[in-house]
N, CA, C and O of each residue as an XYZ file, in Angstrom:
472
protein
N     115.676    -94.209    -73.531
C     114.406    -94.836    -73.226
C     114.062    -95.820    -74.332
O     114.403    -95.534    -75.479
N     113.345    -97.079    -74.060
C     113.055    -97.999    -75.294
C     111.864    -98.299    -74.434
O     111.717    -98.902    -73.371
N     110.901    -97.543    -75.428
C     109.266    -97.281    -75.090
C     108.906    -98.662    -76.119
O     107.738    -99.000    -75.925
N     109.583    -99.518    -77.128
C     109.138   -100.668    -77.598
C     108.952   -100.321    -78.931
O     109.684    -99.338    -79.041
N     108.357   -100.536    -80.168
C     107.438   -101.871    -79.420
C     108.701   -103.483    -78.862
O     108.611   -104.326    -77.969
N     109.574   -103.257    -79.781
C     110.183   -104.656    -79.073
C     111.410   -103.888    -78.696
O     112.012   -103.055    -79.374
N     111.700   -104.372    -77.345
C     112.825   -103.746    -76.200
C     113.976   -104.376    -77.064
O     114.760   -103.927    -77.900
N     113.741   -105.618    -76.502
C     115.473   -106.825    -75.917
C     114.964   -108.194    -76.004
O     113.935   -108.781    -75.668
N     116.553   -108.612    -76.832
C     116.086   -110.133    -76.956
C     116.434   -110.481    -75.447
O     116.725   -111.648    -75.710
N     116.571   -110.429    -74.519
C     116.663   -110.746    -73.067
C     115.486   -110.823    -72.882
O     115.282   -111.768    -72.120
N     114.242   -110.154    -73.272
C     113.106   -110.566    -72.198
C     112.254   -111.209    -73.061
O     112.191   -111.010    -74.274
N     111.562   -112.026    -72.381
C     110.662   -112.799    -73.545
C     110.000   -112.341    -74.570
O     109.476   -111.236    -74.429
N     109.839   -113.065    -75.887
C     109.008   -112.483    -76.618
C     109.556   -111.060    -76.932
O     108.677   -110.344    -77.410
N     110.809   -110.431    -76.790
C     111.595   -109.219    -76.748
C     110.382   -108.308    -76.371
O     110.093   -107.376    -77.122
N     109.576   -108.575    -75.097
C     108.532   -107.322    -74.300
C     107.143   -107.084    -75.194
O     106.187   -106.339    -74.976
N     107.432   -108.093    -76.382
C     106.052   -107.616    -76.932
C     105.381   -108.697    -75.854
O     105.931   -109.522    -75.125
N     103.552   -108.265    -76.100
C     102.770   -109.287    -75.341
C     102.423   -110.438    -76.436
O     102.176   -110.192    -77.617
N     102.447   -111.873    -75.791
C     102.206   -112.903    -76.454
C     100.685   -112.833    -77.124
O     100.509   -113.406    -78.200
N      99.578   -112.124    -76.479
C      98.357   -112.015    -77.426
C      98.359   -111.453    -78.910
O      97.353   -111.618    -79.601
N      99.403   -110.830    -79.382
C      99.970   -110.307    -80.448
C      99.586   -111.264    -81.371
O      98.960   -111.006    -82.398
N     100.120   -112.877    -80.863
C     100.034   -114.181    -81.946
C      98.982   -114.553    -82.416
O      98.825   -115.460    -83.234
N      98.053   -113.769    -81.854
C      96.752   -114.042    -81.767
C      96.301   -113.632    -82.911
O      95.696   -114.467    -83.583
N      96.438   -112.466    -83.370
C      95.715   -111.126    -84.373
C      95.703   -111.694    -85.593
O      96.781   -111.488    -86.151
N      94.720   -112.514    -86.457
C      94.997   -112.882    -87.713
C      95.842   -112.504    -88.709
O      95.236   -111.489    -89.051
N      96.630   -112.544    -89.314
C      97.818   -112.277    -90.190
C      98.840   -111.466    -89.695
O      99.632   -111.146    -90.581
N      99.079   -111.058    -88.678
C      99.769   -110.148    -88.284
C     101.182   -110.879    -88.742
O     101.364   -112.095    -88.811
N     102.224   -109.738    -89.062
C     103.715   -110.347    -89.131
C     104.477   -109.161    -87.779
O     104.280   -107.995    -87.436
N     105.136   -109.970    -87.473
C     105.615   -108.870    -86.010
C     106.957   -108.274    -86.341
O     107.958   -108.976    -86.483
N     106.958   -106.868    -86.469
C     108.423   -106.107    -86.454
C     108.610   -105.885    -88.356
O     109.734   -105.719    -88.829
N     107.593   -105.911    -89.085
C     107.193   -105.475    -90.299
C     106.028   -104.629    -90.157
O     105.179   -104.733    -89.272
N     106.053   -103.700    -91.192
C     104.826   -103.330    -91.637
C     103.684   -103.747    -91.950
O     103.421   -103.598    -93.143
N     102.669   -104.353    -91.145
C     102.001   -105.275    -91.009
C     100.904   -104.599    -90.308
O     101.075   -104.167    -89.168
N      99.396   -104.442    -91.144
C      98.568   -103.845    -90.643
C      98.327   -104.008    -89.023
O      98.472   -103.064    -88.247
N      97.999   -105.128    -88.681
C      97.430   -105.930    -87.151
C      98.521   -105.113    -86.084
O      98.388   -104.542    -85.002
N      99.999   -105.467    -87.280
C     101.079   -105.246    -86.225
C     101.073   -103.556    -86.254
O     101.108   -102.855    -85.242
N     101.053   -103.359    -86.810
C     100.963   -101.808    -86.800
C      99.672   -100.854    -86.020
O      99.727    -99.680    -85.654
N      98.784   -101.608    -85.949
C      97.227   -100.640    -85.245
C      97.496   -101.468    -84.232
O      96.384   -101.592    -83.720
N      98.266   -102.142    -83.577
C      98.640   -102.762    -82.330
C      99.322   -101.948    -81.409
O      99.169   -101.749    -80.204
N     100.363   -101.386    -82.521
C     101.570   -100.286    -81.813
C     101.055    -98.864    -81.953
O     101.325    -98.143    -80.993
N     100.523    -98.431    -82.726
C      99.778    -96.829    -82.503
C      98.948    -97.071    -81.404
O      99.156    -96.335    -80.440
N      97.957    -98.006    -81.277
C      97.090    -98.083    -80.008
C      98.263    -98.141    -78.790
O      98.026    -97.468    -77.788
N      99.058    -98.635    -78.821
C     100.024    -98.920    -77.655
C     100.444    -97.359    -77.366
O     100.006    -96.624    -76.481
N     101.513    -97.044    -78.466
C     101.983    -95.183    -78.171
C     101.517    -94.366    -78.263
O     102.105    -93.294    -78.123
N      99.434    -94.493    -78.717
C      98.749    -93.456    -78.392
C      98.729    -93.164    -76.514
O      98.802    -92.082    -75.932
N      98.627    -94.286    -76.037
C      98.642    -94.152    -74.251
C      99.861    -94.267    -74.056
O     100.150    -93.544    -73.102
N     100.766    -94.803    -74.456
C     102.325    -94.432    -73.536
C     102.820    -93.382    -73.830
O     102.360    -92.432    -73.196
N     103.458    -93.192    -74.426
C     103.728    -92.084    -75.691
C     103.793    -90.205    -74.824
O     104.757    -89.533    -74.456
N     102.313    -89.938    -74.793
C     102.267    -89.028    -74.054
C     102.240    -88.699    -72.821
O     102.440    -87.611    -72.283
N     101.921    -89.934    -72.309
C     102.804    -90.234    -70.549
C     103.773    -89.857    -70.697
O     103.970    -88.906    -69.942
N     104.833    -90.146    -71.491
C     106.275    -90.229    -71.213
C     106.457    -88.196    -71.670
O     107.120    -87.433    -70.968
N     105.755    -87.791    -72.843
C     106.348    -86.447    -73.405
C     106.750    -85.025    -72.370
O     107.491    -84.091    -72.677
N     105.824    -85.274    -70.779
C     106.643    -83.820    -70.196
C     108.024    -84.546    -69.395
O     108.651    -83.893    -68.561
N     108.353    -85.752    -69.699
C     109.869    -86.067    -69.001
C     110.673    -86.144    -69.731
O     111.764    -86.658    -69.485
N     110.292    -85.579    -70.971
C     111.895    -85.132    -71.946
C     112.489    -84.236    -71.534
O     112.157    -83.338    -70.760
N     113.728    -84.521    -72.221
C     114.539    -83.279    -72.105
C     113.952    -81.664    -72.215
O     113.816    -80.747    -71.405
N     113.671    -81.855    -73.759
C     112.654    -80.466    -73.948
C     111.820    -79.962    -73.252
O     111.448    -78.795    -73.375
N     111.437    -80.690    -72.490
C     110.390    -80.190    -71.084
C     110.818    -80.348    -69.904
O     109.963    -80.332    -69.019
N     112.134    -80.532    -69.545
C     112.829    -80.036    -68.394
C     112.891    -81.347    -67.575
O     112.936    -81.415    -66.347
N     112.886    -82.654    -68.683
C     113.230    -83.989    -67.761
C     114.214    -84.754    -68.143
O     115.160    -84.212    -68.714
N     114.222    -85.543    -68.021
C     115.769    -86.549    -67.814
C     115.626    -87.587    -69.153
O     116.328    -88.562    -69.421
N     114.666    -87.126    -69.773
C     114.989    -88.120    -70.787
C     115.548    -87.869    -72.333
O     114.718    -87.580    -73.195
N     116.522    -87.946    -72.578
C     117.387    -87.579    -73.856
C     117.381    -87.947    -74.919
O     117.600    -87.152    -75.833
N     117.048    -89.715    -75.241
C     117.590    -90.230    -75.984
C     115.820    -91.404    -76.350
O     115.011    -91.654    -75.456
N     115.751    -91.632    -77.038
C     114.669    -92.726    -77.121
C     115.400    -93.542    -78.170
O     116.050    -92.932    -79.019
N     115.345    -95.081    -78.191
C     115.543    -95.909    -79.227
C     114.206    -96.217    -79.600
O     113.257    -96.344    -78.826
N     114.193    -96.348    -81.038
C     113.128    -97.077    -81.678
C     112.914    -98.020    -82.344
O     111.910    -98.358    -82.971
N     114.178    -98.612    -82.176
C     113.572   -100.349    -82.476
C     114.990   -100.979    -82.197
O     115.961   -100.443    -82.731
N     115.145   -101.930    -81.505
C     116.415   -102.796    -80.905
C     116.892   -103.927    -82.073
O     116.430   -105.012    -82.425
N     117.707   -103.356    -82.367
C     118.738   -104.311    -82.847
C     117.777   -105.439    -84.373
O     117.796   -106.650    -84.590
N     117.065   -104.279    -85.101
C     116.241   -104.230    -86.238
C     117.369   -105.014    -87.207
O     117.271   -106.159    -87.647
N     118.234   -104.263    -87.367
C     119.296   -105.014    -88.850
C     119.406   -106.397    -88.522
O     119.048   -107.301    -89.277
N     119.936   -106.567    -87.314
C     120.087   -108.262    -87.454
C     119.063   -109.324    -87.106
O     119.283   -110.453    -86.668
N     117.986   -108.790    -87.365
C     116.918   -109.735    -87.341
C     116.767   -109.521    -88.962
O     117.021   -110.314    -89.869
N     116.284   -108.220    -89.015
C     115.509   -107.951    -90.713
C     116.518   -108.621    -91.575
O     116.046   -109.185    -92.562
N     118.317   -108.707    -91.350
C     119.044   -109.572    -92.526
C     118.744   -110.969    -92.830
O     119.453   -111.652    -93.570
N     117.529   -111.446    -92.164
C     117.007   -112.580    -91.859
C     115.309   -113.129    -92.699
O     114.886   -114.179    -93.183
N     114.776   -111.751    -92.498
C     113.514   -111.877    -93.224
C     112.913   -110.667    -94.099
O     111.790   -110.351    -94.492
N     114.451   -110.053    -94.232
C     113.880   -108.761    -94.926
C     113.785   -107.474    -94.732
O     112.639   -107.130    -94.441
N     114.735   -106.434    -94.794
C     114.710   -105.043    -94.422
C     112.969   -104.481    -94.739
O     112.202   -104.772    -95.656
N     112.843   -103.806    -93.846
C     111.382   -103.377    -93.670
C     111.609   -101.770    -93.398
O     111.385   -101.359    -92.260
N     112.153   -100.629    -94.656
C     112.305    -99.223    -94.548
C     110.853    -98.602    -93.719
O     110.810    -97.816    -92.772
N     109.827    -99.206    -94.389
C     108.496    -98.738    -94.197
C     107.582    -98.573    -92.819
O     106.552    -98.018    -92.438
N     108.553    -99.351    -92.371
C     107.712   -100.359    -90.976
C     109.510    -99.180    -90.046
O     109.089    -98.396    -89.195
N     110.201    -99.157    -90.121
C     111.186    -98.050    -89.303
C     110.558    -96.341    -89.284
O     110.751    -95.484    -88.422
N     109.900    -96.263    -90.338
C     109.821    -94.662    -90.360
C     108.364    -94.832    -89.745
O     108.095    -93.826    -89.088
N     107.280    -95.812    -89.734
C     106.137    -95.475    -89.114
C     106.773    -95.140    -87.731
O     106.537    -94.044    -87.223
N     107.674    -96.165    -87.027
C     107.619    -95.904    -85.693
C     108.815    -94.741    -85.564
O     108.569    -93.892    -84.707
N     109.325    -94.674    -85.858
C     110.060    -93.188    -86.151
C     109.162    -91.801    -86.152
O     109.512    -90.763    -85.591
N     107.829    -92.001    -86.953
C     106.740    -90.837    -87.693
C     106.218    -90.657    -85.692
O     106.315    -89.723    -84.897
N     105.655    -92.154    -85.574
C     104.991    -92.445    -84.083
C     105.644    -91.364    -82.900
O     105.186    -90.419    -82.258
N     106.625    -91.875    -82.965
C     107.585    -91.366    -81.628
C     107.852    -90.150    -81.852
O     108.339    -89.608    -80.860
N     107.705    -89.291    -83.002
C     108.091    -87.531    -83.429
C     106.610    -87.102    -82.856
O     106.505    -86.213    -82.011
N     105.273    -87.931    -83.480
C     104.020    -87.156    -83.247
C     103.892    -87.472    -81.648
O     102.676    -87.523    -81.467
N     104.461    -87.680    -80.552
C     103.806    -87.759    -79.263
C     105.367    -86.918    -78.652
O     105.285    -85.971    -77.870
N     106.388    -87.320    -79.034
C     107.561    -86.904    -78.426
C     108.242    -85.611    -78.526
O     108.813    -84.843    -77.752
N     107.889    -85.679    -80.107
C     108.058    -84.440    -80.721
C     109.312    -84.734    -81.734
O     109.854    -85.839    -81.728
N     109.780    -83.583    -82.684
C     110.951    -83.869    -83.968
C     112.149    -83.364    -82.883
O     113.013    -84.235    -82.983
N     112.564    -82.445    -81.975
C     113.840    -82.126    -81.354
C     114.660    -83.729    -80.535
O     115.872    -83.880    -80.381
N     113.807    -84.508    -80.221
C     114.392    -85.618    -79.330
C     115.791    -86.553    -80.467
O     115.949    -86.793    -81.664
N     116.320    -86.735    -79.535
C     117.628    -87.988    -80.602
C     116.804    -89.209    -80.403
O     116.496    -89.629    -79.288
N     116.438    -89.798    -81.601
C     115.716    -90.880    -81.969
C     116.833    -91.443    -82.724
O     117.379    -90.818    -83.634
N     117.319    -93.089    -82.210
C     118.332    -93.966    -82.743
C     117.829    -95.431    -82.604
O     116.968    -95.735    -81.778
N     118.423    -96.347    -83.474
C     118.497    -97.733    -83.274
C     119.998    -98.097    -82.640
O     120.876    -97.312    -82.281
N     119.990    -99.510    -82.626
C     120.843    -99.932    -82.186
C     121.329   -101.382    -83.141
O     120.444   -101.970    -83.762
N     122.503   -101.795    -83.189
C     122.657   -103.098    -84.288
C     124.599   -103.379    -83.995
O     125.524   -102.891    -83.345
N     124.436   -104.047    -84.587
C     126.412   -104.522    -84.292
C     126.879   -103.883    -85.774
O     126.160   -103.393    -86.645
N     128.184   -104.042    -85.755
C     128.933   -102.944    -86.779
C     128.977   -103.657    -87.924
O     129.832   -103.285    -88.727
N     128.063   -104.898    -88.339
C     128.344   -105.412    -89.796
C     127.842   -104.120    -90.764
O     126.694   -103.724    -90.567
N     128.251   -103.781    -91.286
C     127.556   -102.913    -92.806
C     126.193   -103.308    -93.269
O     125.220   -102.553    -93.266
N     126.197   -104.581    -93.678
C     124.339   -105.160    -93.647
C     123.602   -104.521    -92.740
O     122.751   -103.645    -92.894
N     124.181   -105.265    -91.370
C     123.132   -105.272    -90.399
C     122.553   -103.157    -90.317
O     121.426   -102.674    -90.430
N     123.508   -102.665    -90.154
C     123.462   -101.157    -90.088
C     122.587   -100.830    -91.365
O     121.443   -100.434    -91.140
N     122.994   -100.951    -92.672
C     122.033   -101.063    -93.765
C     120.123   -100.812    -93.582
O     119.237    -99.971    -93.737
N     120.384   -102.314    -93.121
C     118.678   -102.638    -92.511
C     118.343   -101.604    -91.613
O     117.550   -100.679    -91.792
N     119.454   -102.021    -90.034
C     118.476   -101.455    -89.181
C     118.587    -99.959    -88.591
O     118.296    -99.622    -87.443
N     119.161    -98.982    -89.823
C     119.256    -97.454    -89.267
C     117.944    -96.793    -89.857
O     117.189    -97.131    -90.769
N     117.958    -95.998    -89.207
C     116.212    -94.837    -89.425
C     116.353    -94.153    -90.714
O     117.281    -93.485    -91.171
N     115.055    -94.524    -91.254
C     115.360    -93.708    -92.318
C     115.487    -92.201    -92.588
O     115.792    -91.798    -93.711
């Protein structure tokens, strides 16, 4: 499952919403206050929609990613440890700690560096 905040560079804006640009200082996909009380407000309401269709509760869902293909952007503007474990912390407090929580990235050593969970 990739509950977000950013899916895929395939869909625009990789699924965040464009009002995002809006939020005074916000930096997107860092630890970034705006950007951050953007995404708890977001996985306070999705979040627990999704928690009785886990696995652990007798549904089909196994696997959650939490952030797409993080290393090879962040080798770009900066590994952001801080800004991986909030949404990591996020997705344990609604999902729970038993679920497999992973990223995703290509096999450079950098890129993996940046974008694995802490």
């Amino acid at each position: 499952l990739r509950p977000g905040p950013y899916i895929c560079a395939e869909w625009r804006f990789g699924g965040l919403p464009y009002w995002l640009l809006n939020k005074p200082g916000i930096e997107l996909r860092k630890y970034s206050e705006p950007y951050i009380e953007a995404i708890a407000k977001w996985y306070a309401v999705l979040l627990p929609q999704i928690r009785p269709f886990v696995y652990n509760n007798g549904g089909p869902i196994i696997t959650v990613q939490v952030e797409n293909e993080y290393g090879i952007y962040a080798r770009s503007v900066g590994c952001d440890k801080k800004y991986l474990q909030f949404l990591l912390d996020q997705n344990r407090k609604y999902l729970g700690e038993d679920m497999v929580y992973y990223t995703l990235d290509n096999s450079n050593v950098k890129t993996l560096d940046c974008g694995n969970l802490p």
